[in-house]
N, CA, C and O atoms as CSV, one atom per row, in Angstrom:
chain,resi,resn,atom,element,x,y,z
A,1,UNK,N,N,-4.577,2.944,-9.745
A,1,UNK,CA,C,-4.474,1.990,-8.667
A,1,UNK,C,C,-2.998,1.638,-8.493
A,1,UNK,O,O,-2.239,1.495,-9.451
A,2,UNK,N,N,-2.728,1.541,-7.544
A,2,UNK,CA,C,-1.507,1.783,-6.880
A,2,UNK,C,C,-0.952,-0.366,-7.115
A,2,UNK,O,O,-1.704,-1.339,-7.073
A,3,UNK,N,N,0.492,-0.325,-7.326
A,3,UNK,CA,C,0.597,-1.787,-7.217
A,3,UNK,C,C,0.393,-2.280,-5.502
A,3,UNK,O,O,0.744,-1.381,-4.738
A,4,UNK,N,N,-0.149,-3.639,-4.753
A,4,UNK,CA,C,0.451,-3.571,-3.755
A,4,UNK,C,C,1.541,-4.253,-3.178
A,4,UNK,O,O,2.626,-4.491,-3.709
A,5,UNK,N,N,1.172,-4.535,-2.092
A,5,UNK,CA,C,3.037,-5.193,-1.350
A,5,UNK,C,C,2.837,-6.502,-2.271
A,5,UNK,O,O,3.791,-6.751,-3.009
A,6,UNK,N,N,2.349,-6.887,-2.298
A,6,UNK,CA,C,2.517,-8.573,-2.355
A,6,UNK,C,C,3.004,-8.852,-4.080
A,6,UNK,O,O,3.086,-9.938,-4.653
A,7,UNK,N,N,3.194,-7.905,-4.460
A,7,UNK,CA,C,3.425,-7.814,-6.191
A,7,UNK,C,C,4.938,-7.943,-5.526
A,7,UNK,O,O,5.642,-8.884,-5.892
A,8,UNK,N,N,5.448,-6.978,-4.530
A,8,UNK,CA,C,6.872,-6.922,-4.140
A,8,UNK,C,C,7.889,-8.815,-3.333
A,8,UNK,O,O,8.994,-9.358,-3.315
A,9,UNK,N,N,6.855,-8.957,-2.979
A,9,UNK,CA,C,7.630,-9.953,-2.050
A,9,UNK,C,C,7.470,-11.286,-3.066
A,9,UNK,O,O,6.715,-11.500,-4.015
A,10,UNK,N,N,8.650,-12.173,-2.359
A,10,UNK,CA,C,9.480,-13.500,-2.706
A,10,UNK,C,C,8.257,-14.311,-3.758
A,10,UNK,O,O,7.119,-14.452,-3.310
A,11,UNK,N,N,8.541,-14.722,-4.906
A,11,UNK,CA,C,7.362,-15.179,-5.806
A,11,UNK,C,C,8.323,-15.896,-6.978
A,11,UNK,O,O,9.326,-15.414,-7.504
A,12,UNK,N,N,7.623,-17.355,-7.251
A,12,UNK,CA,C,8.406,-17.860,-7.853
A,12,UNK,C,C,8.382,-17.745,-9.675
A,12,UNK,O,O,7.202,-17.648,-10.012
A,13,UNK,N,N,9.210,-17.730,-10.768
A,13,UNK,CA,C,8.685,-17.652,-11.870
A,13,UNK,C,C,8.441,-16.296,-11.772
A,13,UNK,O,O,8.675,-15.419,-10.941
A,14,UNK,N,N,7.588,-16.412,-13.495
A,14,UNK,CA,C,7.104,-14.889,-13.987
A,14,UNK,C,C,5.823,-14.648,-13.101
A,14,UNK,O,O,5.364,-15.415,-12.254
A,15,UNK,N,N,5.160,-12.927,-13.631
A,15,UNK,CA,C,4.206,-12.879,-13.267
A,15,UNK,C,C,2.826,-13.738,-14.163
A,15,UNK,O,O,2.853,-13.533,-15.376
A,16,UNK,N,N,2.074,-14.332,-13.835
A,16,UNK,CA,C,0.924,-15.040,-14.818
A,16,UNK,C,C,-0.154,-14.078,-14.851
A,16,UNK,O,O,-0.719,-13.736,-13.812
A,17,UNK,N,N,-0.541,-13.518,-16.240
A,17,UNK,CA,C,-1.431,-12.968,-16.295
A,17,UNK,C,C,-2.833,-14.208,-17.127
A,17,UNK,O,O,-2.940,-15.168,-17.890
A,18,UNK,N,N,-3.742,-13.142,-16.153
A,18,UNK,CA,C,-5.286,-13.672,-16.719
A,18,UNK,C,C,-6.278,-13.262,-17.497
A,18,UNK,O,O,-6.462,-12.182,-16.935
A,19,UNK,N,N,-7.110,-13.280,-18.406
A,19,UNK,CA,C,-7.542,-12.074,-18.744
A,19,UNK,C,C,-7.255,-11.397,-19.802
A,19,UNK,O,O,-6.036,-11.518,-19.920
A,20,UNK,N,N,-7.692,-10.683,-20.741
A,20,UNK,CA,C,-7.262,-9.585,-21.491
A,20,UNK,C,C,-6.920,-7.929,-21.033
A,20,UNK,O,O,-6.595,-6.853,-21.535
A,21,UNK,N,N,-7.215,-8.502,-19.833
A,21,UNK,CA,C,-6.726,-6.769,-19.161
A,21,UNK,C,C,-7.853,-5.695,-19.265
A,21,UNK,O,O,-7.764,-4.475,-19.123
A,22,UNK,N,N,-8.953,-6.483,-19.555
A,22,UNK,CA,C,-9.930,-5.123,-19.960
A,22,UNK,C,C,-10.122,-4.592,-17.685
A,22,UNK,O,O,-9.599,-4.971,-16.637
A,23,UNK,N,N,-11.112,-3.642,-18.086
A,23,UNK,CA,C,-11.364,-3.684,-16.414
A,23,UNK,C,C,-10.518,-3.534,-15.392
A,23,UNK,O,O,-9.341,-3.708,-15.710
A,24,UNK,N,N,-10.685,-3.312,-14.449
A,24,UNK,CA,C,-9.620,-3.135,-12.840
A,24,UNK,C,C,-9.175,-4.474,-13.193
A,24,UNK,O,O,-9.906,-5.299,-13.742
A,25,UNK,N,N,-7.506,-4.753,-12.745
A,25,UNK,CA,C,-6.777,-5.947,-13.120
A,25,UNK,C,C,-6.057,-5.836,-11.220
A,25,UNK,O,O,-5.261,-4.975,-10.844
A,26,UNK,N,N,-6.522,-6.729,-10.526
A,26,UNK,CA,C,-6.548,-7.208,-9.318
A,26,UNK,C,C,-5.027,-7.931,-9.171
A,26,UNK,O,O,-4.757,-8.962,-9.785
A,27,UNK,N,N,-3.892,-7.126,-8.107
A,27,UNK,CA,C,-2.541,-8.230,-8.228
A,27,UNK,C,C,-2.501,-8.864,-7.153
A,27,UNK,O,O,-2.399,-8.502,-5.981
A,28,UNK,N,N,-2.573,-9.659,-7.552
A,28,UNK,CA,C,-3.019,-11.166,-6.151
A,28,UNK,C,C,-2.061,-12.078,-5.828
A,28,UNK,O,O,-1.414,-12.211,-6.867
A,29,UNK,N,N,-1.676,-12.662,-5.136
A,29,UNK,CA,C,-0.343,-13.520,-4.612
A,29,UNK,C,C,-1.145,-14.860,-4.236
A,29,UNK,O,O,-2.125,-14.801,-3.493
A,30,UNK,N,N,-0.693,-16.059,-4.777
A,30,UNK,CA,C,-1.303,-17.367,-5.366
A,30,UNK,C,C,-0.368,-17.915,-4.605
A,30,UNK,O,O,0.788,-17.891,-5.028
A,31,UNK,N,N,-0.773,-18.777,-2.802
A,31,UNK,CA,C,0.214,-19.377,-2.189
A,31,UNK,C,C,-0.204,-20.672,-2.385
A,31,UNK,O,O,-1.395,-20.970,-2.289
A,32,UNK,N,N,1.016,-21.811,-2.761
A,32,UNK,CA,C,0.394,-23.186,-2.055
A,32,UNK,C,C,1.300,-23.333,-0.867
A,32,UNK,O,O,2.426,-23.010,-0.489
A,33,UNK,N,N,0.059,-24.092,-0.407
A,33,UNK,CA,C,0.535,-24.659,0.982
A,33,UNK,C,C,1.435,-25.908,1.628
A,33,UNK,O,O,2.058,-26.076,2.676
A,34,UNK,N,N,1.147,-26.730,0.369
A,34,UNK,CA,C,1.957,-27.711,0.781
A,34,UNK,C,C,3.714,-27.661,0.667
A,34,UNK,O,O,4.525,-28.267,1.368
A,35,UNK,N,N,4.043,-26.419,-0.832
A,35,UNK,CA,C,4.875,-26.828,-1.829
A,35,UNK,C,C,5.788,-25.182,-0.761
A,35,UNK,O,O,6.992,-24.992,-0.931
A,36,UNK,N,N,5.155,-24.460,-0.018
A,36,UNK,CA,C,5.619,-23.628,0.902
A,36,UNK,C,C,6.063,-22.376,-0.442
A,36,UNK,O,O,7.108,-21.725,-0.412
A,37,UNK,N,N,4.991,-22.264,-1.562
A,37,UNK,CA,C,6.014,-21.814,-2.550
A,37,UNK,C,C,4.688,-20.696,-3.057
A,37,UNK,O,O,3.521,-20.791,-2.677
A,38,UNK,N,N,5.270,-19.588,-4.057
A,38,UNK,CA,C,4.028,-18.526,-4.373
A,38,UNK,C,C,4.215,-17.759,-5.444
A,38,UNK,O,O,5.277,-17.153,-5.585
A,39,UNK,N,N,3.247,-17.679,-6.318
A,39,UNK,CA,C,3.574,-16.915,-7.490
A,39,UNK,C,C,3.050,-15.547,-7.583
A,39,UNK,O,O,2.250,-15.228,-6.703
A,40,UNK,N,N,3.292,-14.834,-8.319
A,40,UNK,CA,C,2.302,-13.601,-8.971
A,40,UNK,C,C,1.237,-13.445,-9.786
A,40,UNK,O,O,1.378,-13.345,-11.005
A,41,UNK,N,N,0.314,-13.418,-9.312
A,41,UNK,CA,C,-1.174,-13.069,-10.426
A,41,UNK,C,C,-1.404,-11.626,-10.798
A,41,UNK,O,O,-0.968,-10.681,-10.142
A,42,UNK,N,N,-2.165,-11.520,-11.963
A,42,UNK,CA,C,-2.149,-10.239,-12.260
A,42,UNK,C,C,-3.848,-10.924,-13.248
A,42,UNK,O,O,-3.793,-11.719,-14.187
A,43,UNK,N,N,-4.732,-10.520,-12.859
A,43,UNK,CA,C,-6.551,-10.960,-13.331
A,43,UNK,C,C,-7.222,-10.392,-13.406
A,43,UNK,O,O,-7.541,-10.283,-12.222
A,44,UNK,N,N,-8.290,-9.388,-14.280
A,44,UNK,CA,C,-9.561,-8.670,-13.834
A,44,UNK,C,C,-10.120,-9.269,-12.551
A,44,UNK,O,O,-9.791,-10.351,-12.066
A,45,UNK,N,N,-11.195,-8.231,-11.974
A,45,UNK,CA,C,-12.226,-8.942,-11.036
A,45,UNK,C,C,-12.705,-9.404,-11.203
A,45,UNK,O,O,-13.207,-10.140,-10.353
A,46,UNK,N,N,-13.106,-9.442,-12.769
A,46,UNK,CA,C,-14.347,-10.147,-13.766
A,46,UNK,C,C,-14.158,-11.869,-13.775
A,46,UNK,O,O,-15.136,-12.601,-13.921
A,47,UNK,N,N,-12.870,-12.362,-13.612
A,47,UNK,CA,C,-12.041,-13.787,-13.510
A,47,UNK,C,C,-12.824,-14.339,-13.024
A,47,UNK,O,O,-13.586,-13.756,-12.253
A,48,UNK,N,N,-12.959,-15.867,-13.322
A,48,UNK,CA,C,-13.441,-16.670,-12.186
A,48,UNK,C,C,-12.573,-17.246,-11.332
A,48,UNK,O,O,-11.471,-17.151,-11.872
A,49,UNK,N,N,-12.401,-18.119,-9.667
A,49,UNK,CA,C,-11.529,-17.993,-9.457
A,49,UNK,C,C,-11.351,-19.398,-9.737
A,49,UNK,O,O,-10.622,-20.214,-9.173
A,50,UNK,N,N,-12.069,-19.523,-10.616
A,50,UNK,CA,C,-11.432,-21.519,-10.928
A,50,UNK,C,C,-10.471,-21.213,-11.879
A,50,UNK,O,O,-9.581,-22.060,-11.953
A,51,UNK,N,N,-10.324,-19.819,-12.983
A,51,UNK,CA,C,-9.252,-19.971,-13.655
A,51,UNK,C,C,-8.356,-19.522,-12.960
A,51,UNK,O,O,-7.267,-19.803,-13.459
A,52,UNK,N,N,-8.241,-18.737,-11.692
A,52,UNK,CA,C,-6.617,-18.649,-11.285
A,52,UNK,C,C,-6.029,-19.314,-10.456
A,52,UNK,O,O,-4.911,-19.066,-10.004
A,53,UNK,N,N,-7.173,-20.798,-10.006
A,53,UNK,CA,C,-6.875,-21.614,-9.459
A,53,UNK,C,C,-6.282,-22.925,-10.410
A,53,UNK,O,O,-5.561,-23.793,-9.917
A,54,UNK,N,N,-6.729,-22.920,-11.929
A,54,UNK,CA,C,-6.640,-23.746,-13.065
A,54,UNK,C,C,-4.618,-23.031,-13.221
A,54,UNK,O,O,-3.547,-23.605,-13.028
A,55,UNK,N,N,-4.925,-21.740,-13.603
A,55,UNK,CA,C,-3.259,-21.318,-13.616
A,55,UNK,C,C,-1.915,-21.438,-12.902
A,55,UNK,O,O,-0.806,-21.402,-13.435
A,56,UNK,N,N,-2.280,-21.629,-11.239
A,56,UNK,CA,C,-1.859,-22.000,-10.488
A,56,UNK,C,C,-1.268,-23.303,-10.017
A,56,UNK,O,O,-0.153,-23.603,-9.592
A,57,UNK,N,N,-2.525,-24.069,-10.259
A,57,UNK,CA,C,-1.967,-25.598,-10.425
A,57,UNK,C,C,-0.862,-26.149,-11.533
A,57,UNK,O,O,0.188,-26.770,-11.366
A,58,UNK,N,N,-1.314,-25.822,-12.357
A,58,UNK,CA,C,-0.607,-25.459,-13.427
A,58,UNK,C,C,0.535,-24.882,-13.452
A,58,UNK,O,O,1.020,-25.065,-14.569
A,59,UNK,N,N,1.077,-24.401,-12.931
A,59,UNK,CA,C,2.640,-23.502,-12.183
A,59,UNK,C,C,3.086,-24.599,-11.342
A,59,UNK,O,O,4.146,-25.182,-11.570
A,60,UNK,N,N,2.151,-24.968,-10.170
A,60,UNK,CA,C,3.120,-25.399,-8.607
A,60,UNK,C,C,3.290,-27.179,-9.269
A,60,UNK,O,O,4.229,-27.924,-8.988
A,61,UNK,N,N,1.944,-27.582,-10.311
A,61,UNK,CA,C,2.830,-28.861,-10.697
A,61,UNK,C,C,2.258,-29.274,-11.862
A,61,UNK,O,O,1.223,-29.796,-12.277
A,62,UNK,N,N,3.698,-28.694,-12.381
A,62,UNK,CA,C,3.349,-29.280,-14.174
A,62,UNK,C,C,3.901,-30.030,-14.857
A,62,UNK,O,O,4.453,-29.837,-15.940
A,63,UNK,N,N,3.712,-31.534,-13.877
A,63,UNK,CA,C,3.617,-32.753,-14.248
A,63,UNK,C,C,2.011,-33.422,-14.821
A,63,UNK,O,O,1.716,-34.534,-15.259
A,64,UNK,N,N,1.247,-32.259,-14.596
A,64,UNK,CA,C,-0.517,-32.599,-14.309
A,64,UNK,C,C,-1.171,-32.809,-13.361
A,64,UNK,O,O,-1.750,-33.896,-13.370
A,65,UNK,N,N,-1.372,-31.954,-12.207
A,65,UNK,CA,C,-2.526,-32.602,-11.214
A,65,UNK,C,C,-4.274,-31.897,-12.114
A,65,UNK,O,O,-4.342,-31.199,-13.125
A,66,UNK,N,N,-5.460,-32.450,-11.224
A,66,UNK,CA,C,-6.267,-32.620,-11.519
A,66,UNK,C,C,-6.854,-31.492,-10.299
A,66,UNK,O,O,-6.846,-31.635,-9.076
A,67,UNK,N,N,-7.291,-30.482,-11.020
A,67,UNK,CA,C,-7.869,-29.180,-10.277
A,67,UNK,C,C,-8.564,-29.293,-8.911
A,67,UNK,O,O,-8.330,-28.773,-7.820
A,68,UNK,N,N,-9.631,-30.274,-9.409
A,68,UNK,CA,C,-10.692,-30.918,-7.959
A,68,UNK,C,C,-9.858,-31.518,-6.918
A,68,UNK,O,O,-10.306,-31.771,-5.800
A,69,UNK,N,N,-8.443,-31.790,-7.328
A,69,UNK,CA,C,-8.266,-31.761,-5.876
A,69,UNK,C,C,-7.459,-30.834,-4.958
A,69,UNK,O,O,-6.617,-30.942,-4.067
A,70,UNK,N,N,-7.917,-30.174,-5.405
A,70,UNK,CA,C,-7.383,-28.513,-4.707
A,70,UNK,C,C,-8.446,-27.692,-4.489
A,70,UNK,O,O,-9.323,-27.424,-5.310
A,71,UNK,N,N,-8.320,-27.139,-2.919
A,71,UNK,CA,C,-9.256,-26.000,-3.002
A,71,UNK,C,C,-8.449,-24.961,-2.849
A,71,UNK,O,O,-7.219,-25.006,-2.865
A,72,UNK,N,N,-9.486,-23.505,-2.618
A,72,UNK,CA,C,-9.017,-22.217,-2.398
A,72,UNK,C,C,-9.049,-21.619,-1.350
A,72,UNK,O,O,-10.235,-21.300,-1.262
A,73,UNK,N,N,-8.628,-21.308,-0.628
A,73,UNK,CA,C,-9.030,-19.877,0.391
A,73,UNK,C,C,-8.516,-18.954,0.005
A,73,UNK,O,O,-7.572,-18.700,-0.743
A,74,UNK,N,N,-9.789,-18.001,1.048
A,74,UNK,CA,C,-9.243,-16.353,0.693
A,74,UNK,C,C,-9.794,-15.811,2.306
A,74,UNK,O,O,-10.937,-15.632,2.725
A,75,UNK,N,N,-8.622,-15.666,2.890
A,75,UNK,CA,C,-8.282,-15.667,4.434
A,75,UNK,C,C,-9.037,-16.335,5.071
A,75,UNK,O,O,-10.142,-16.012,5.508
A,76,UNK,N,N,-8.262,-17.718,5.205
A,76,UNK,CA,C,-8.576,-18.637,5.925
A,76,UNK,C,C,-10.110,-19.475,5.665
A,76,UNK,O,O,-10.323,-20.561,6.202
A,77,UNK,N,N,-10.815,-19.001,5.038
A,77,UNK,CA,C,-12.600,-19.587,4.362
A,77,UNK,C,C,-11.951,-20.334,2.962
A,77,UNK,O,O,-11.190,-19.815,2.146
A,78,UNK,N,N,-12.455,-21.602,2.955
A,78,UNK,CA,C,-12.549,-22.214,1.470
A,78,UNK,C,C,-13.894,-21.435,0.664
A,78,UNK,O,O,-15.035,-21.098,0.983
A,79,UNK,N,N,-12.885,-21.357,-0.777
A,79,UNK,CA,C,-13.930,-20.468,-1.497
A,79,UNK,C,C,-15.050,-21.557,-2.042
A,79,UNK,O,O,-14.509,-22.419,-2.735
A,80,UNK,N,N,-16.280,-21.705,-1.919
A,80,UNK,CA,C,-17.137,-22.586,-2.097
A,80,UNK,C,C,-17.882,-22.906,-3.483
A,80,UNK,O,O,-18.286,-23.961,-3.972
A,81,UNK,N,N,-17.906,-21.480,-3.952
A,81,UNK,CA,C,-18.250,-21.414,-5.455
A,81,UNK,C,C,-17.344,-20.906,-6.524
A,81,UNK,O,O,-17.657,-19.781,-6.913
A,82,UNK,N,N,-16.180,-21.499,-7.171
A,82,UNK,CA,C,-14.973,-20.874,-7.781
A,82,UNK,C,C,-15.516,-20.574,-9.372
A,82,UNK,O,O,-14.812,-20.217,-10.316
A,83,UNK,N,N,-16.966,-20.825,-9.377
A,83,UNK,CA,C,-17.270,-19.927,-10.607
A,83,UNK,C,C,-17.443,-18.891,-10.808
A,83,UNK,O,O,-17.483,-18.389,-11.932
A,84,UNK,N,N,-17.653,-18.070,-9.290
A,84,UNK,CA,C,-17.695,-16.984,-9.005
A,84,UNK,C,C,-16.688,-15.927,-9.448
A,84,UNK,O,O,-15.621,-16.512,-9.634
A,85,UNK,N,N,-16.582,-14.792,-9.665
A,85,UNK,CA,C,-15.825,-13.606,-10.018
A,85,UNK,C,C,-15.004,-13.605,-8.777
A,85,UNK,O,O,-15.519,-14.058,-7.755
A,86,UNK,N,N,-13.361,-12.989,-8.736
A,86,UNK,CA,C,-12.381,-12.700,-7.452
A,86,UNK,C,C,-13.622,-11.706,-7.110
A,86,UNK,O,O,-14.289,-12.153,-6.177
A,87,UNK,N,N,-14.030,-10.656,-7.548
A,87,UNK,CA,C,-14.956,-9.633,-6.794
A,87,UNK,C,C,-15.446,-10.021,-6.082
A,87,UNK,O,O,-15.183,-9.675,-4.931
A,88,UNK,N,N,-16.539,-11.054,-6.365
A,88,UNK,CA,C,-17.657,-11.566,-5.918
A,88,UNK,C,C,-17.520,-12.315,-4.529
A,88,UNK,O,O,-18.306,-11.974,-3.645
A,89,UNK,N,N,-16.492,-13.413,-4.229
A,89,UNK,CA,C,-15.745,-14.288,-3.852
A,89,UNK,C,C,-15.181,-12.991,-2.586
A,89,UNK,O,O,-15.043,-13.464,-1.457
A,90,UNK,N,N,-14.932,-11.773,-2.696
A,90,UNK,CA,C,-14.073,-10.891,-1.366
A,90,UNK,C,C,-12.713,-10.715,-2.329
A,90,UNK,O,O,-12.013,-9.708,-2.219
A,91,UNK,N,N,-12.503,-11.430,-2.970
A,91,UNK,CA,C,-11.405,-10.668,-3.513
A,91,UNK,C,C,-10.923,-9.453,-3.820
A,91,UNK,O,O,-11.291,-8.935,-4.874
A,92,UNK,N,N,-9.921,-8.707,-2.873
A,92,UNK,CA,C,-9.475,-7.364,-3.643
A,92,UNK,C,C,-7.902,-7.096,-3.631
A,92,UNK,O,O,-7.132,-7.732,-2.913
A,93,UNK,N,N,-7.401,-5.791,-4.758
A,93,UNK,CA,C,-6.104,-5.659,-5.083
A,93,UNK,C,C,-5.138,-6.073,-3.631
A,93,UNK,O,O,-5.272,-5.686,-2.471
A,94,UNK,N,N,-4.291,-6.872,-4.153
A,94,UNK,CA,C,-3.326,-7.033,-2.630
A,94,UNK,C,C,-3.651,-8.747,-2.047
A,94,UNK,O,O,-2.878,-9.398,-1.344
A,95,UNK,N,N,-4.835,-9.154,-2.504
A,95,UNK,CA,C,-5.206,-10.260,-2.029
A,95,UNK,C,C,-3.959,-11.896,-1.506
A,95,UNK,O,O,-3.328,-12.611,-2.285
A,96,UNK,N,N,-3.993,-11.942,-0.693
A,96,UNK,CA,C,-3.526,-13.789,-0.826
A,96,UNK,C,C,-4.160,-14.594,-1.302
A,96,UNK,O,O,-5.072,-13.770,-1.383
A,97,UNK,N,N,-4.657,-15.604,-1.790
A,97,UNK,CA,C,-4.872,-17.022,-2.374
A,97,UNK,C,C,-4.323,-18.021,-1.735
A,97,UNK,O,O,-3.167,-18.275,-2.072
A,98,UNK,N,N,-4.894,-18.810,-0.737
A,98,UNK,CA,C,-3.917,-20.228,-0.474
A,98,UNK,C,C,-4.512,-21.468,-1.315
A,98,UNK,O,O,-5.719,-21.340,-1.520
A,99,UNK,N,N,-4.080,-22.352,-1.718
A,99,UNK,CA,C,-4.130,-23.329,-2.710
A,99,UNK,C,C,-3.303,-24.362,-2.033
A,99,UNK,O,O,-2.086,-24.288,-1.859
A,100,UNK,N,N,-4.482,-25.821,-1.487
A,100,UNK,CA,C,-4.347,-26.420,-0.742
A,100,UNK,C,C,-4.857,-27.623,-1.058
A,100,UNK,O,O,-5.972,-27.435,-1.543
A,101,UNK,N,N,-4.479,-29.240,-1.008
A,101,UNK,CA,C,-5.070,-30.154,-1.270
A,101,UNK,C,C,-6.792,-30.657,-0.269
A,101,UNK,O,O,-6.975,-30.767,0.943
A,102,UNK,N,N,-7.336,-30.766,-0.929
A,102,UNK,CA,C,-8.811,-30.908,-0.510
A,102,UNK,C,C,-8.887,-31.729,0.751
A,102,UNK,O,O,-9.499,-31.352,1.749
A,103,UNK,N,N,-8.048,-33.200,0.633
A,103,UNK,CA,C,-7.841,-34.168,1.652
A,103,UNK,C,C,-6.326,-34.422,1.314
A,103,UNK,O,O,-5.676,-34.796,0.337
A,104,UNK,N,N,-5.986,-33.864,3.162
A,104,UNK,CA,C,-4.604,-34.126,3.669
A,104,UNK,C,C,-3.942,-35.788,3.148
A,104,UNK,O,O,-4.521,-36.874,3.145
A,105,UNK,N,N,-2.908,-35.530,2.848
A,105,UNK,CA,C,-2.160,-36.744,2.557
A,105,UNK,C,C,-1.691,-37.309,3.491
A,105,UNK,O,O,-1.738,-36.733,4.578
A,106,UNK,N,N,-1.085,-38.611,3.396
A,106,UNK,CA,C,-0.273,-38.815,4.442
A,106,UNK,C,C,1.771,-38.722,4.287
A,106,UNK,O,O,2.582,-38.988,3.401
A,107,UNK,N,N,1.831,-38.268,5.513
A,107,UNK,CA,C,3.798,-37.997,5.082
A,107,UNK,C,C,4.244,-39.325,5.197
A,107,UNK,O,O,3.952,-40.132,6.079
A,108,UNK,N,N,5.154,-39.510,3.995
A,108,UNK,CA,C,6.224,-40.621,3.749
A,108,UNK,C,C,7.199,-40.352,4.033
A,108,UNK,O,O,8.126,-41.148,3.886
């Protein structure tokens, strides 16, 4: 399996791997939306996507936010069940991830 583009373009930090690597290992690009900012994933399909949503948060602010209040999409659909496998969920190699607060804030 071939790497794809999104392994190539602007990504902040290392790559975060998930997983022990057993299985097809899916390279996925983890955007948030608010922070305009994006990392590198590297996860089996087997993943759920609450852990590369748990890893993520965890990257864009690690001061501690609290997972639930972030959801996921995976083009443009909030993912509804993040216990689900990236497979399962539409996830495939090349994927985006947007990672977005559940309820809009207000700007100060």
């Amino acid at each position: 399996m071939s790497t794809p583009f999104v392994s190539e373009v602007r990504a902040a930090g290392d790559l975060i791997v998930i997983g022990g690597g057993d299985g097809s290992v899916l390279h996925l690009r983890v955007q948030a939306a608010e922070l305009w900012d994006t990392i590198r994933v590297d996860a089996p399909g087997s993943a759920s996507v609450k852990s590369v949503k748990k890893a993520a948060v965890e990257v864009f602010s690690p001061m501690g936010a609290d997972t639930d209040e972030f959801v996921v999409k995976l083009r443009g659909f909030e993912i509804l069940h993040e216990d689900e496998t990236l497979e399962a969920s539409g996830a495939k190699n090349g994927s985006t991830l947007l990672i977005e607060r559940r309820r809009r804030r207000p700007v100060r």
